[in-house]
C-alpha positions in Angstrom: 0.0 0.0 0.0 2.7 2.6 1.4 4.7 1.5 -2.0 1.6 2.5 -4.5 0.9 6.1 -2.4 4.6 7.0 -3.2 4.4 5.8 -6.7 1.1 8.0 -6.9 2.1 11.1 -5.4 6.1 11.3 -7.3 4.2 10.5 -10.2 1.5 13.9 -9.4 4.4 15.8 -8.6 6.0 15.3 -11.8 2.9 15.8 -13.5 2.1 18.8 -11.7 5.9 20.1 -12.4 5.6 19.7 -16.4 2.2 21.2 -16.7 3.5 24.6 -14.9 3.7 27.4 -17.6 6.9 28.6 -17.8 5.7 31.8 -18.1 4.0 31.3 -14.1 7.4 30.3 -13.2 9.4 33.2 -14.6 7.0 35.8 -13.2 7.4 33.9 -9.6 11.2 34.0 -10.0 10.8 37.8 -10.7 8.6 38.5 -8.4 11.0 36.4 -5.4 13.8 38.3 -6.5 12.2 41.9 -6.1 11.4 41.2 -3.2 15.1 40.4 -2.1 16.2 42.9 -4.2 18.4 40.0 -6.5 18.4 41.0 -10.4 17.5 37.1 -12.2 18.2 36.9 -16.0 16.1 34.1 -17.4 18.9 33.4 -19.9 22.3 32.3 -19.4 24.9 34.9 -18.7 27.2 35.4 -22.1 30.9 34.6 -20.3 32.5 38.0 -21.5 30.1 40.1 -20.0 31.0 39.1 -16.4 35.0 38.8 -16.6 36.2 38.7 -13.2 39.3 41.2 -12.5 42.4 40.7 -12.4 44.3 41.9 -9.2 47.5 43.7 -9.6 50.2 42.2 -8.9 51.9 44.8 -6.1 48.4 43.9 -3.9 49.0 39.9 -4.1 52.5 40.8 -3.2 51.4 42.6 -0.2 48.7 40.1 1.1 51.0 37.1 0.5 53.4 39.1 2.9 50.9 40.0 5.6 49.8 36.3 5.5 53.5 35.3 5.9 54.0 37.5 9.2 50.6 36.4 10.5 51.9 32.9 9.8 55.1 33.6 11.5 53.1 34.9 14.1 51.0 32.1 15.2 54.2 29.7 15.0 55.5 32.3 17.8 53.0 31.6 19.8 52.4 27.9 19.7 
């Protein structure tokens, strides 16, 4: 019995997921998202239009440096 009410009600939800209109779903998505203040594109993002940038070198320099005497630090200490 227990084995037939899960087959019916995974085979409703799927059922009930394919007959959603996508258009419901985009407009519930939107309407989440003002209301968290997120910005949703329906479409994927294009890979050039959100290049991540590139640190100068002179900055890595310095946090690899402050990591090294924060290292050295701890090793002090214990």
């Amino acid at each position: 019995m227990e084995v037939q009410a899960e087959f019916m009600e995974s085979a409703m939800a799927g059922s009930t997921s394919l007959s959603t209109p996508e258009g419901e779903v985009n407009s519930l998505m939107q309407q989440v998202a003002d209301d968290y203040g997120l910005e949703v594109s329906v479409n994927l993002p294009v890979a050039a239009a959100h290049a991540v940038p590139v640190k100068e070198k002179d900055a890595e320099k310095v946090d690899e440096d402050d990591l090294s005497r924060r290292l050295a630090e701890l090793k002090a200490r214990g």
